[in-house]
C-alpha positions in Angstrom: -40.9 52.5 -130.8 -43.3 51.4 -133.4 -42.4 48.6 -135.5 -44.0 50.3 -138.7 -42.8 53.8 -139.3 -42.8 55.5 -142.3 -39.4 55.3 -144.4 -37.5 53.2 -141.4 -38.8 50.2 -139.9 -38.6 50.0 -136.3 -36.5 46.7 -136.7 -33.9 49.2 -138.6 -34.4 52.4 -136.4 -33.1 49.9 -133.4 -30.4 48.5 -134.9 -29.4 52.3 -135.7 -29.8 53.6 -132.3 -28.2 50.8 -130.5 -24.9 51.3 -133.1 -25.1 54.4 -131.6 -26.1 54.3 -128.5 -25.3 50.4 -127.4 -26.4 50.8 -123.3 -29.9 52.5 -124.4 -33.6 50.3 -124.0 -35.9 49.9 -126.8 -39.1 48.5 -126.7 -41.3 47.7 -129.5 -44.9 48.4 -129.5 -46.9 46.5 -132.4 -49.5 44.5 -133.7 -47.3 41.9 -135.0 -47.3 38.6 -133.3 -45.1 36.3 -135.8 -42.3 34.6 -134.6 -40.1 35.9 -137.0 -40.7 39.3 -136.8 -40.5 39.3 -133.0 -37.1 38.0 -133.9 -36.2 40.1 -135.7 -37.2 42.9 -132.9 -34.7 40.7 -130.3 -31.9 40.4 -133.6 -31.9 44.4 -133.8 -31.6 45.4 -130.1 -34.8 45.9 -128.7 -35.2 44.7 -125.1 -38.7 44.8 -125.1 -41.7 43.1 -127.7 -45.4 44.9 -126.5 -48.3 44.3 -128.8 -50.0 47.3 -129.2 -53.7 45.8 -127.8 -51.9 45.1 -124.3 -49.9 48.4 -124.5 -51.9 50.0 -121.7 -51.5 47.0 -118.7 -47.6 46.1 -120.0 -46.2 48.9 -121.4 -44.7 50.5 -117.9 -44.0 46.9 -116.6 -41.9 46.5 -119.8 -39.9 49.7 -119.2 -39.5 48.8 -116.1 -38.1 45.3 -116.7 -36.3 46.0 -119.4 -34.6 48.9 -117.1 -33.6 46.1 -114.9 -31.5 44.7 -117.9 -34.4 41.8 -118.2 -36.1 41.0 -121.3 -39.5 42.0 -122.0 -41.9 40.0 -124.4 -46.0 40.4 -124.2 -47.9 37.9 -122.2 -50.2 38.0 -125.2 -48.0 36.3 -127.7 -48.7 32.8 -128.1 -47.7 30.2 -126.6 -45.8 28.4 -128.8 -44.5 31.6 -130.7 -43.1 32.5 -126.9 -41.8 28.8 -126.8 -39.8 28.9 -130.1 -38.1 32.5 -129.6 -36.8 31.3 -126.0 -35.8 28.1 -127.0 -34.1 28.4 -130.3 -33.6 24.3 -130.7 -37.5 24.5 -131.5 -36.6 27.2 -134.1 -35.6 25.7 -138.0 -32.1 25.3 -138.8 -32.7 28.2 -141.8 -35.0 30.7 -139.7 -33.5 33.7 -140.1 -35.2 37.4 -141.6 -32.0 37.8 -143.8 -32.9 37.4 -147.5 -30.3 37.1 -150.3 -30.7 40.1 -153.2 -32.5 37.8 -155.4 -35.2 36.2 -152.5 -35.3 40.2 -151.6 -36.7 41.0 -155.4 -39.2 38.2 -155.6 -40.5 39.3 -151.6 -40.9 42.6 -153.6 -42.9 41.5 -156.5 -45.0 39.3 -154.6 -46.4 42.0 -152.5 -46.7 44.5 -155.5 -49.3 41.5 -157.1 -46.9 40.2 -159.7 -47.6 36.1 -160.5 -45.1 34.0 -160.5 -44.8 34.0 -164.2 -45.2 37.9 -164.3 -41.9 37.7 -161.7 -40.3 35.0 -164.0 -40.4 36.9 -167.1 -39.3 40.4 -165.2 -36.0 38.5 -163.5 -35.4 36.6 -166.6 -35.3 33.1 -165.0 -38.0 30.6 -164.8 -41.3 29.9 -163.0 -39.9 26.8 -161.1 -36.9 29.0 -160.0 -39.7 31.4 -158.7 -41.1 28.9 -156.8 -38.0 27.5 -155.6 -37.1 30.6 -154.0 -40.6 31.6 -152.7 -39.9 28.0 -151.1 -37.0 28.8 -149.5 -38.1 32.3 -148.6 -41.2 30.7 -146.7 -39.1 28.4 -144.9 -36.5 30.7 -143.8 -39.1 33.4 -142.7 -41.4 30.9 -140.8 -44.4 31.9 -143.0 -46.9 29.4 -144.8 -48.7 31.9 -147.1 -48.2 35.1 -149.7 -50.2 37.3 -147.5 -47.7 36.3 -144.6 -45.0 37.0 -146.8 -46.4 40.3 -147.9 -46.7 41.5 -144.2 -43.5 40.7 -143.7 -42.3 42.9 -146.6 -44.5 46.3 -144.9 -42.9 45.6 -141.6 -39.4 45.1 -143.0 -40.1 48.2 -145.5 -39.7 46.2 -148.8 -42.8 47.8 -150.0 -45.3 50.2 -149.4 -49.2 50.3 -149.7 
């Protein structure tokens, strides 16, 4: 399964099927190589994390390992992405890809353009309260920068192009 799909994310199709379906496999086949949202994939379900430029050597080794009950992740991810995901004492205490309502809106407006005074005036609260909780959005997501952030809204399906 694709990480990106039109009107469900991958991340959201898996943890659909598997409420379903708990015993069935699900590998993801992506371009994204961020901690988080590989994560995220392991969070939902999925058994499996390919990237999508190592599909053709991994993808039937990952079926088959992830057949055998094993996890599958990509040899390609790096090093010390693989290194936090299997050893979560690396990890932050506040990574996690769950957003409050309010950090959900301000993901949102970021990646639609808005400034953080644009998003103050629109929420009604104040610039430093928008940069507190872009902040604590970065921090909990393992992202440094808005165009990090903004990916991670069009994977999770926040926002559109």
């Amino acid at each position: 399964m694709d990480a990106r799909m039109p009107r469900l994310s991958g991340f959201e199709a898996t943890r659909q099927l598997k409420k379903l379906l708990p015993r069935a496999k699900v590998v993801l086949v992506t371009m994204l190589t961020e901690a988080i949202s590989i994560s995220e994939a392991f969070e939902a379900g999925a058994s499996g994390y390919v990237l999508k430029q190592s599909a053709s050597e991994e993808l039937r080794l990952a079926i088959e390992t992830v057949l055998a009950n094993k996890r599958f992740l990509s040899q390609n991810i790096a090093p010390d992405v693989r290194e936090a995901l299997e050893h979560k004492w690396f990890r932050p205490d506040s990574y996690s890809g769950h957003l409050t309502d309010r950090q959900r809106q301000i993901v949102i407006l970021l990646s639609q353009g808005a400034t953080a005074r644009q998003i103050a005036q629109q929420l009604n609260i104040s610039i430093k309260t928008v940069e507190f909780h872009k902040a604590n959005i970065t921090r909990k997501l393992g992202v440094h920068t808005t165009s990090e952030l903004i990916k991670f809204a069009l994977t999770h399906g926040l926002t559109t192009l």
